[in-house]
C-alpha positions as CSV (number, residue, x, y, z in Angstrom):
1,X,93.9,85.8,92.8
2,X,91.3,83.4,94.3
3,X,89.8,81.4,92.3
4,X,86.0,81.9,92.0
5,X,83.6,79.2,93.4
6,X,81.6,76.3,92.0
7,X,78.0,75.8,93.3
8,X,75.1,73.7,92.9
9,X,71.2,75.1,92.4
10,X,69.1,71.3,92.1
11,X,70.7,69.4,89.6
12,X,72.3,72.5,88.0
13,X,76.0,73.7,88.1
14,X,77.0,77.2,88.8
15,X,80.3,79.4,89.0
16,X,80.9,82.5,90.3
17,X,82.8,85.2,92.1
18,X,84.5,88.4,91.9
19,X,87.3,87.4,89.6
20,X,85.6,87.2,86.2
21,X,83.2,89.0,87.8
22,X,80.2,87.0,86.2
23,X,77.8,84.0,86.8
24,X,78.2,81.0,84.7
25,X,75.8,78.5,84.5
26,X,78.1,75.3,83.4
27,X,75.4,72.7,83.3
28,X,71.8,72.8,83.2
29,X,69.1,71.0,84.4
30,X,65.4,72.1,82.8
31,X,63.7,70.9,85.9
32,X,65.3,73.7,88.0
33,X,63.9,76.5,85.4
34,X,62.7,79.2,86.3
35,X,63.8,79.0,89.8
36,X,67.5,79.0,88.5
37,X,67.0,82.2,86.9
38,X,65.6,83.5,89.7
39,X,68.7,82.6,91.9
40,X,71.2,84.0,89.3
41,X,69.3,87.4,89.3
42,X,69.6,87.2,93.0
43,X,73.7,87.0,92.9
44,X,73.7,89.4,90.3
45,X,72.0,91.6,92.9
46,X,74.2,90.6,95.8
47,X,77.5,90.7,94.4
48,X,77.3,92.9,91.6
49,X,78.5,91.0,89.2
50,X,78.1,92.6,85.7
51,X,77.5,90.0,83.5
52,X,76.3,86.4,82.9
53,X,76.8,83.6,80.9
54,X,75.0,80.3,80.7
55,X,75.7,77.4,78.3
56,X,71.8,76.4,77.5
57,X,70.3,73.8,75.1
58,X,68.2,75.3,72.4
59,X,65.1,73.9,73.7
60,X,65.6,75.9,77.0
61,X,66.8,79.0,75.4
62,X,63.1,80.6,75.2
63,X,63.3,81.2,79.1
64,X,66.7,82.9,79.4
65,X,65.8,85.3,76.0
66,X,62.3,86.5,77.8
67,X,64.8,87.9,81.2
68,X,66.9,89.1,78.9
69,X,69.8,87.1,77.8
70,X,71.1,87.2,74.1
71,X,72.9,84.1,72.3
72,X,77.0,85.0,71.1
73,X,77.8,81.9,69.8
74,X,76.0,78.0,68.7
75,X,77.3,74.9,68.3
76,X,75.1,72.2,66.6
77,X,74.6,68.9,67.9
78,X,76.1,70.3,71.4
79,X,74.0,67.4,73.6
80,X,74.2,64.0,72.8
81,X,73.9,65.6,68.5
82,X,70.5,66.1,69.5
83,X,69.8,69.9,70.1
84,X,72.1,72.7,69.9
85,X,74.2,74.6,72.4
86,X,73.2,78.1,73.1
87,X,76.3,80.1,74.9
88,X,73.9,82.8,76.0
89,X,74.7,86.8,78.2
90,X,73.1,88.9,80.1
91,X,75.1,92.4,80.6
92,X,74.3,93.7,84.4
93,X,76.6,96.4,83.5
94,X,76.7,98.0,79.4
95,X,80.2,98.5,79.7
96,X,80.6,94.9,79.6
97,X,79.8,94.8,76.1
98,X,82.4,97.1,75.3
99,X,85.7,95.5,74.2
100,X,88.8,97.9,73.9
101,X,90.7,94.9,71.7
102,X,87.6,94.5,69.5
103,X,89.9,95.3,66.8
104,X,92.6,93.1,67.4
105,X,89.9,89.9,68.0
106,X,88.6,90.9,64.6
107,X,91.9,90.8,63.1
108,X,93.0,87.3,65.1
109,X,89.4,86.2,64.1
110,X,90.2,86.7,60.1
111,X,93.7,85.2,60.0
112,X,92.4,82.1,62.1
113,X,89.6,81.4,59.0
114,X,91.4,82.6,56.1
115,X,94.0,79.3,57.9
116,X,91.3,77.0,58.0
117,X,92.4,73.7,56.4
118,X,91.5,69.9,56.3
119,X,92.9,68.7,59.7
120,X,96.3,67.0,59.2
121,X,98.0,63.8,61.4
122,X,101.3,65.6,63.3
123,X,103.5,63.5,64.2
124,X,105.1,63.3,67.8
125,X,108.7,64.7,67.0
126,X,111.9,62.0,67.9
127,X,112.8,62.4,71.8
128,X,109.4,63.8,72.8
129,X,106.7,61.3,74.5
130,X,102.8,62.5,74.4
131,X,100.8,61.1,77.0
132,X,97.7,61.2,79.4
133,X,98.7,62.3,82.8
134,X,98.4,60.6,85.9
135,X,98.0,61.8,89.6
136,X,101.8,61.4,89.9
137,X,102.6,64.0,87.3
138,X,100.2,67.1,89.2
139,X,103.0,68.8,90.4
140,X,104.5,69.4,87.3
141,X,101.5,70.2,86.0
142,X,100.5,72.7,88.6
143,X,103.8,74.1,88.0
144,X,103.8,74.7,84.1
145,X,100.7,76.3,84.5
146,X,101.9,78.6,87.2
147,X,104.5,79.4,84.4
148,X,102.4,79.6,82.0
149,X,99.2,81.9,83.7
150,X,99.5,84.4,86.1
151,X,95.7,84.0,87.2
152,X,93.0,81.4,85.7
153,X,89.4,80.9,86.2
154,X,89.9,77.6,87.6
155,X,92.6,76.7,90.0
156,X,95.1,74.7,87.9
157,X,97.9,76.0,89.9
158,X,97.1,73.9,92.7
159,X,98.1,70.0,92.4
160,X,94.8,68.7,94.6
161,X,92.9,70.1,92.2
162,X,94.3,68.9,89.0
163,X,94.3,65.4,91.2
164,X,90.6,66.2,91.8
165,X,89.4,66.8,88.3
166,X,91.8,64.1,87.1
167,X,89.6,61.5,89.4
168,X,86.4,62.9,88.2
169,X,85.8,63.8,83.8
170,X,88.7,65.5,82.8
171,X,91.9,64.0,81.1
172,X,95.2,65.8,81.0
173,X,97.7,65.2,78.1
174,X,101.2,66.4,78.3
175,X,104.4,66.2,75.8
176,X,107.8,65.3,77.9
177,X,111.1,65.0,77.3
178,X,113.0,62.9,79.3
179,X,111.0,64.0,82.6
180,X,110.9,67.0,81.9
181,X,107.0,68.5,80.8
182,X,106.9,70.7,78.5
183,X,103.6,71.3,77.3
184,X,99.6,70.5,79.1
185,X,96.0,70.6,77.7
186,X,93.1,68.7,78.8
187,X,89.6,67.6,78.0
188,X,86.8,68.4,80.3
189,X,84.0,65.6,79.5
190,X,80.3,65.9,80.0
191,X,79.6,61.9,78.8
192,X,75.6,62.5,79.5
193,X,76.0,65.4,76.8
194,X,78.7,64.0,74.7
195,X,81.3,66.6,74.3
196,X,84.2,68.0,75.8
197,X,85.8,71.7,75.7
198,X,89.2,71.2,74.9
199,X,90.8,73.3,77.0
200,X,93.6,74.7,80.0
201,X,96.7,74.8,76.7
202,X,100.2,75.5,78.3
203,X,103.5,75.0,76.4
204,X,107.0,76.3,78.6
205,X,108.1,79.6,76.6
206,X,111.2,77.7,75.5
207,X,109.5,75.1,73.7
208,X,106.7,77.1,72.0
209,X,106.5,76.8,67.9
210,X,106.9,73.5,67.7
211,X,103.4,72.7,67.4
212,X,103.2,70.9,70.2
213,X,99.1,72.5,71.2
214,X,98.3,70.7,67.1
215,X,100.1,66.8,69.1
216,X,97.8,67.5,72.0
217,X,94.8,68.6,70.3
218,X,95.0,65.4,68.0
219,X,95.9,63.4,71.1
220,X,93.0,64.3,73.1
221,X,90.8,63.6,69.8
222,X,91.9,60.5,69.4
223,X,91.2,59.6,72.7
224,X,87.3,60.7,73.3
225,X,85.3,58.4,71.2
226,X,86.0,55.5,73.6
227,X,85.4,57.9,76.8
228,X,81.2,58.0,75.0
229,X,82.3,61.7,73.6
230,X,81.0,62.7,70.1
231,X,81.9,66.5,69.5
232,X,84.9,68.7,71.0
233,X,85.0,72.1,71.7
234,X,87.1,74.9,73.0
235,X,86.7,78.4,74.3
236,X,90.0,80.1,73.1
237,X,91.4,84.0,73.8
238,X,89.9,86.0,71.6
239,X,93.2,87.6,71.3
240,X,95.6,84.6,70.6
241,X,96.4,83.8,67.1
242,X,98.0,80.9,67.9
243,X,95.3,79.1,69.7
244,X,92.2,80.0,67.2
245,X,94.6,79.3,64.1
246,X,95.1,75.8,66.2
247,X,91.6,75.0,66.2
248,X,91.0,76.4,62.4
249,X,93.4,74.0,61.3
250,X,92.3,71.1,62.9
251,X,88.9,71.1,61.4
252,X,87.0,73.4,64.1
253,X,84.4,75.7,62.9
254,X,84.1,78.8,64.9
255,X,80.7,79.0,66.7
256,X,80.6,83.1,68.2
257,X,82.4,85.5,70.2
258,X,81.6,85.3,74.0
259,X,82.3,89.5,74.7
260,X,85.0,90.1,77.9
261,X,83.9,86.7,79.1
262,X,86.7,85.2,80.6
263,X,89.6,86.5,83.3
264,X,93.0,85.2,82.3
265,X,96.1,86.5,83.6
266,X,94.3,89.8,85.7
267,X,92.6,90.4,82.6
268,X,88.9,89.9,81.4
269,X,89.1,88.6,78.1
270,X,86.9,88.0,75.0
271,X,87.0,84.1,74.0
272,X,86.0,82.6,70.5
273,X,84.1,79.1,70.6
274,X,85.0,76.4,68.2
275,X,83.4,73.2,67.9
276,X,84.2,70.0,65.8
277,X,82.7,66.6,65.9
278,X,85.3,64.0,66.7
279,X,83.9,61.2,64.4
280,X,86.8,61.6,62.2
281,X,89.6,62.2,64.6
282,X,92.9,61.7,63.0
283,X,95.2,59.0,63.5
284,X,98.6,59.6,63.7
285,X,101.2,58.3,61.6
């Protein structure tokens, strides 16, 4: 499945396409308001897309709510610990709203808090290295995550682009042993804003409940403050209960439900946010 496309309106960034079947507005620039909305409306029209989704600050959240658009989830201090972060919709199509897992995100959703805990150091297990990537690991990467996801929103299967993003704001950690990678996430920095969504988790299937998405998590923490980032978040499967317990137990505090947002693996999905600041990021012993 292609992956869908990355535009710019002004100063603003945009994503869209047929495979989540949405808009996203990634980054916004007030100056381009209201022409911006505007343009969305008109690839709504065009395409047919059946719902948006914007990531707005509060003080700009007054324009989407009067076209329409409702807030599913907040995270305070989102820009610079300034003004919040609205992750806002707008449903082109009812049946959007309708989840037919509702009931298992509820239940994944309840485990995941009734988990929550004071963030704890892991420690790197003997004969396991945990690292940032470099452009010479890409093709492994791109390989574990065509392993790992059978279609993503981004293309992560293709090396160039994991060597593109590398060379721009996003860091890759991995876990390896010997030279063999067994397990990716990565941090996708806005340094103007100050936070980055902690994000693109892979382990192999042979090497999953070892806790290696907690060494990664911690790693990527660790690692922010000196890139000018002050607050991490992530936008995790409403579904997976070993990804929102993840985030519940390393200190994150769940921020809304973003409804059949996301298309993972063929699938749309629901996704939870979670946000923590990184202040305290743990230090591992």
């Amino acid at each position: 499945m292609t992956a869908d496309r990355l535009e710019n309106f002004g100063a603003s960034l945009l994503q869209h396409g047929p495979a989540s079947d949405r808009v996203y507005l990634m980054k916004l620039a007030a100056a381009d308001l209201p022409a911006l909305l505007d343009h969305i409306d008109g690839l709504v029209a065009r395409h047919g897309y059946s719902k948006v989704f914007a990531k707005v600050p509060a003080a700009q959240a007054e324009a989407f709510s009067l076209r329409g658009y409702v807030c599913e989830a907040r995270v305070p201090g989102f820009y610079r610990g300034c003004d919040d972060g609205w992750f806002l919709a707008r449903y082109a199509d009812p049946a959007r709203q309708q989840d037919p897992a509702a009931d298992q995100v509820a239940e994944v959703l309840q485990l995941a808090l009734a988990k929550a805990r004071p963030p704890r150091p892991q420690v790197v297990p003997d004969g396991l290295v945990c690292r940032l990537a470099t452009a010479a690991d890409c093709d492994a990467m791109a390989e574990l995550y065509r392993q790992v996801f059978a279609s993503y929103p981004f293309p992560i299967h293709q090396p160039d682009y994991l060597r593109q993003t590398l060379a721009e704001q996003v860091r890759y950690a991995g876990i390896w042993r010997g030279g063999q990678l067994l397990a990716l996430a990565s941090a996708e920095m806005d340094v103007t804003a100050g936070h980055a969504e902690m994000t693109d988790f892979a382990t192999r299937p042979d090497a999953r409940g070892q806790g290696l998405a907690h060494l990664l998590l911690q790693f990527l923490e660790r690692h922010m403050p000196q890139e000018g980032v002050q607050l991490g978040y992530t936008i995790a499967r409403a579904t997976s209960f070993g990804m929102n317990i993840t985030f519940s137990q390393c200190g994150y505090r769940f921020g809304g439900t973003l409804v059949r947002n996301t298309q993972i693996s063929g699938g749309l999905e629901s996704m939870n946010v979670w946000y923590r600041p990184l202040a305290t990021a743990l230090t591992a012993t």
